[in-house]
C-alpha positions, 0 to 999 in steps of 0.5 A: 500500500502507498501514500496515495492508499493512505490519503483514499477516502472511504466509499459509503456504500457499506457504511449502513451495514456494517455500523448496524452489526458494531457497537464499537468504533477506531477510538481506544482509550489508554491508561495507566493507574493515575492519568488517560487519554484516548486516541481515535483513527482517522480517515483523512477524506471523507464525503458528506455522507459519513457524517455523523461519525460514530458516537465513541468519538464524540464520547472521546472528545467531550472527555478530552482537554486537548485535541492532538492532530499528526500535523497543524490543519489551519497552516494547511490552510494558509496560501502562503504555504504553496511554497514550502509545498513546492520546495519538498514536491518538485525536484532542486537538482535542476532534474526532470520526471523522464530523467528519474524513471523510465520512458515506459513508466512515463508514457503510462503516467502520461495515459493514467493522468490524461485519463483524469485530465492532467498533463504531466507535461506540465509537472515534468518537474515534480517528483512522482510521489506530488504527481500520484498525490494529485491524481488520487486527490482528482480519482476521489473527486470522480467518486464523489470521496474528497470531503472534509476529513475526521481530523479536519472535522474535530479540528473546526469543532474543537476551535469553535468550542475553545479546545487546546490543540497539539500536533505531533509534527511540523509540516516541514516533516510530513512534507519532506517525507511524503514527497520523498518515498520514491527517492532511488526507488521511482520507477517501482513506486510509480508502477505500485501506485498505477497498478493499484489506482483502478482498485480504489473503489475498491480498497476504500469499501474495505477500509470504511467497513474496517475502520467504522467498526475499528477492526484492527485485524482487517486494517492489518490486511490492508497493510499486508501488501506494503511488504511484497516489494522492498519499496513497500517495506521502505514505505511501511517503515518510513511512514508507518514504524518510524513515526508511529515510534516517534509518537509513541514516546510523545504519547507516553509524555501526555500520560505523565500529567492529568490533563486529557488528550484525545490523539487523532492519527490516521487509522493505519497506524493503529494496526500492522506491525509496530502499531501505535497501541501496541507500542503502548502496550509493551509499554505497560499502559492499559489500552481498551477499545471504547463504547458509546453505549 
């Protein structure tokens, strides 16, 4: 699985099924004997029609004091960040996208993007994680799926009601890694991601289903393919363990003080190898899934 598959919004075409059969969601409470906080998986995109989120969120945020996001959504927003944005995308060396992969990879691109209306004779410059990034964005839109996000959603909520915020990392962070997975790797790279583009109806069915019901195991499954290649493997360990690590121990400093944390962080870093709870776990902390009833 890729960046691309991370960053795919949900189909609601199982949505009332699959939330009649389940009582419980992707949000988890973690606690040792003094101190809790809870922490929630997200979808990163989803439409209109997945509101309202299951009712174990709301019970998390009602309880929490602060709202920890992986990055600060309002400088998201800001126009000024289109050139930082462009720093990390685009290639500094003065190299161009048919000098990095091959001139078949590239005429496929070519055809893939075409389909969606972009010409990637105007992004030659770019590097192939930006250009995949903008073509999942339009594939979303085609299945109606680029709506406002969990994370984006409990973010204008809890701005509107006063709520604290953090975030687990600077945009300079999450940039210079999302746009650089490829590096030596982007002719492997760029056919995982077009191979798995026409699937995407698909894989979003599934996610949706596992992550309303926070069925752990079949997130797990939607990882499993990350390691079927060695730019899989450096991608689940780059975007996945490395940070879920990393966060862990930020985590870990939130459940030393009194105050309520609710830790909002894309669903799969809380299932696979090396998971977020998990990692909590090994570390003696209690980690049960909640409940609304």
């Amino acid at each position: 699985m890729s960046k691309i598959q991370l960053c795919k919004a949900i189909c609601f075409s199982l949505f009332l099924f699959s939330s009649a059969l389940y009582a419980k969601s992707a949000v988890w409470q973690v606690s040792n004997d003094q101190h809790q906080l809870f922490i929630g998986g997200t979808v990163h995109l989803l439409p209109a029609s997945e509101f309202p989120l299951p009712a174990e969120f709301d019970k998390a945020y009602q309880q929490a004091d602060q709202l920890v996001f992986e990055i600060d959504l309002a400088k998201m927003a800001d126009p000024n960040i289109a050139p930082m944005v462009l720093g990390y995308a685009m290639y500094q060396d003065g190299r161009t996208l048919p000098e990095v992969i091959s001139s078949e990879n590239f005429q496929r691109l070519q055809q893939a993007a075409a389909e969606l209306g972009i010409d990637i004779n105007a992004l030659v410059g770019f590097k192939p994680d930006f250009i995949l990034v903008q073509m999942m964005q339009l594939k979303l839109q085609q299945l109606d799926m680029a709506g406002e996000g969990v994370d984006m959603y409990f973010f204008n909520k809890g701005a509107n009601d006063g709520k604290s915020t953090g975030y687990l990392e600077t945009l300079e962070q999450q940039f210079e890694l999302l746009f650089s997975i490829s590096d030596g790797f982007e002719d492997e790279w760029l056919e995982q991601n077009l191979d798995q583009l026409d699937d995407t109806e698909h894989f979003l069915q599934a996610t949706l289903t596992a992550w309303r019901r926070g069925d752990r195991d079949a997130l797990t499954e939607l990882t499993n393919e990350m390691h079927d290649t060695e730019v899989g493997q450096r991608f689940y360990q780059r975007l996945l363990t490395d940070r879920n690590k990393d966060w862990v121990e930020q985590i870990d400093a939130m459940l030393q003080t009194s105050e309520v944390e609710f830790v909002l962080v894309g669903a799969l870093h809380l299932a696979g190898p090396d998971n977020v709870l998990d990692l909590l776990a090994e570390r003696g902390y209690q980690v049960r899934q909640i409940s609304a009833e």
